[in-house]
PLY file of the C-alpha trace (Angstrom):
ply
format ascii 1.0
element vertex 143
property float x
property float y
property float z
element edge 142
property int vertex1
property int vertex2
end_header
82.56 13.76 141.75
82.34 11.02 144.70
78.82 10.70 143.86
79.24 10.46 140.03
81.66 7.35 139.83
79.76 5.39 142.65
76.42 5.96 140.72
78.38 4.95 137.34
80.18 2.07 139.15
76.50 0.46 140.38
75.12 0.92 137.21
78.03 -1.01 135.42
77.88 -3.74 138.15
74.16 -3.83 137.88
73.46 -2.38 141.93
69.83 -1.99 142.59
68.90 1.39 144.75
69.67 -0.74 148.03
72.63 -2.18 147.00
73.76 0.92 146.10
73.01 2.49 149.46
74.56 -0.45 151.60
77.87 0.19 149.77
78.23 3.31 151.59
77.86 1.17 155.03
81.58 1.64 156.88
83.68 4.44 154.29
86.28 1.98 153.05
84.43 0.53 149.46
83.92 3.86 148.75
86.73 5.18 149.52
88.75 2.47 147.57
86.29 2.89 144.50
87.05 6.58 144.58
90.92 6.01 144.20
91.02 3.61 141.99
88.83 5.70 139.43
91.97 8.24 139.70
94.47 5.33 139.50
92.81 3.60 136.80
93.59 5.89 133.85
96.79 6.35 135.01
98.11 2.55 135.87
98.57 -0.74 134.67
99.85 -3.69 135.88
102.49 -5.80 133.95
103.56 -9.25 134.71
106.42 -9.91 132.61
108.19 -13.43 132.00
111.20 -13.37 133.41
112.11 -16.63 133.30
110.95 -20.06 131.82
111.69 -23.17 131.01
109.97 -26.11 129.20
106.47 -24.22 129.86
104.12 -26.31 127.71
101.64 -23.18 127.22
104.89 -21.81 125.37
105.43 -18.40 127.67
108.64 -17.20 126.89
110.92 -15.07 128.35
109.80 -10.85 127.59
106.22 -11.99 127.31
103.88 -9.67 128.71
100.35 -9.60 130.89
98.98 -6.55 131.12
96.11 -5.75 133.31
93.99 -2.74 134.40
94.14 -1.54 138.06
91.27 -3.63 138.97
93.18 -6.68 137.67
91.13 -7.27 133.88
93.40 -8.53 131.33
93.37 -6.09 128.32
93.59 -9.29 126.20
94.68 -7.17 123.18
98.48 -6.69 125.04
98.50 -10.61 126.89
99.71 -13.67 124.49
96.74 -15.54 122.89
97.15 -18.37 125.64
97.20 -17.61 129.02
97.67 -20.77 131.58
95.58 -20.81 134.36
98.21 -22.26 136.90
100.15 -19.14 135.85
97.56 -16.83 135.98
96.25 -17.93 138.75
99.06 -16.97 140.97
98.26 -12.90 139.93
95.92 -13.12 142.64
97.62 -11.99 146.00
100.17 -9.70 144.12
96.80 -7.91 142.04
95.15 -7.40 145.26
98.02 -5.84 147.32
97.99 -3.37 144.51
94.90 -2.91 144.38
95.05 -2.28 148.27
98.29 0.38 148.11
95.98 2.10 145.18
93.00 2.24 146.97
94.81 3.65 150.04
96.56 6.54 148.40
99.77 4.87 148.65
103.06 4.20 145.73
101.56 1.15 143.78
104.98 -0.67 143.69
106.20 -0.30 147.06
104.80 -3.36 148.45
107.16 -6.07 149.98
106.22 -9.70 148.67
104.66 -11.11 145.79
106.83 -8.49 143.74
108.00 -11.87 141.63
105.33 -15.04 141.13
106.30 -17.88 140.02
103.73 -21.51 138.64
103.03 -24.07 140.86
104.86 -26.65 138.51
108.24 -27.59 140.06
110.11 -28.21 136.56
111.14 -31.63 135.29
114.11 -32.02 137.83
111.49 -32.18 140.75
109.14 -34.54 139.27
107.05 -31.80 137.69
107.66 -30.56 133.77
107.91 -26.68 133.17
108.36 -23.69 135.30
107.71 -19.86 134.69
108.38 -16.87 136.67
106.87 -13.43 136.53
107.44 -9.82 137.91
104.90 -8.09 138.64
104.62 -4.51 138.88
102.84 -1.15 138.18
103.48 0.73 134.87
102.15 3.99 133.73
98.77 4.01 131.39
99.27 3.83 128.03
96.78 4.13 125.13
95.35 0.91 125.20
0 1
1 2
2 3
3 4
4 5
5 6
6 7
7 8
8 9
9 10
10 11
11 12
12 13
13 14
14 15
15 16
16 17
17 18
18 19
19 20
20 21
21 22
22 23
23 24
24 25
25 26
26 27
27 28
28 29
29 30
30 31
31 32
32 33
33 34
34 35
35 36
36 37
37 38
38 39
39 40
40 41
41 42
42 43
43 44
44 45
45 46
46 47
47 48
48 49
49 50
50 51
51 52
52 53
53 54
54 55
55 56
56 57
57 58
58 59
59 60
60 61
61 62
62 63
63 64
64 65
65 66
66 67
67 68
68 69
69 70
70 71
71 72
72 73
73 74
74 75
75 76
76 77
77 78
78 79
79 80
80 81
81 82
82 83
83 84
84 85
85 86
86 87
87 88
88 89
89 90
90 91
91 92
92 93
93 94
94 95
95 96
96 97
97 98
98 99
99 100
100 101
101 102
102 103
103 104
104 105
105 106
106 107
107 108
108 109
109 110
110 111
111 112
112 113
113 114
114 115
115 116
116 117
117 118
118 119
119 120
120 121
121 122
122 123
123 124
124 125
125 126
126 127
127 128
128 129
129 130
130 131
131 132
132 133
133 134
134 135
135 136
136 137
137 138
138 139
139 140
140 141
141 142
């Protein structure tokens, strides 16, 4: 089964025969690929709007980004514009997910980044709008 997903995985990525065969080098890509195939039809990661005010890419409060475990928006469940100052700030919390996954630990038990908030300050500090999102890990549905 090992075998089967890291074949599939190089062929989706495009891997030549080398490539392939250096990913083994060291255990821990292939371990982590390996886990996440189980985690991925299982997981997904929300960030939900908590909180905003005067965002000018309108994200309101409930909104929702879902993602798959390896952090690809499923752009059929995010809103039709997604601000990159916003978005951008998925980054660290994505990846310590994606770590706890890949090491065969509870998704959401991680200690910071649970909440993320845009680098905009809000009018009152010389900025204009501010959002904040939780992030967490949900169970699969069909999507």
């Amino acid at each position: 089964m090992t075998n089967e997903i890291i074949t599939r995985y190089g062929k989706r990525v495009g891997y030549s025969d080398s490539e392939l065969e250096k990913l083994h080098e060291e255990g821990h890509r292939i371990r982590h690929l390996r886990r996440v195939a189980k985690a991925a039809p299982l997981y997904s990661i929300e960030a939900e709007v908590v909180s905003s005010r005067h965002c000018n890419s309108g994200h309101e409060k409930g909104e929702k980004f879902v993602m798959d475990v390896d952090g690809n928006f499923i752009t059929k469940l995010c809103p039709k514009r997604m601000c990159v100052y916003l978005i951008s700030q998925l980054t660290v919390p994505v990846a310590l997910i994606n770590e706890r996954l890949s090491e065969g630990h509870e998704p959401n038990d991680f200690h910071f980044m649970r909440y993320v908030r845009c680098p905009d300050t809000g009018v009152e500090c010389m900025g204009y709008g501010e959002v904040m999102l939780k992030v967490q890990v949900v169970p699969r549905k069909n999507q």
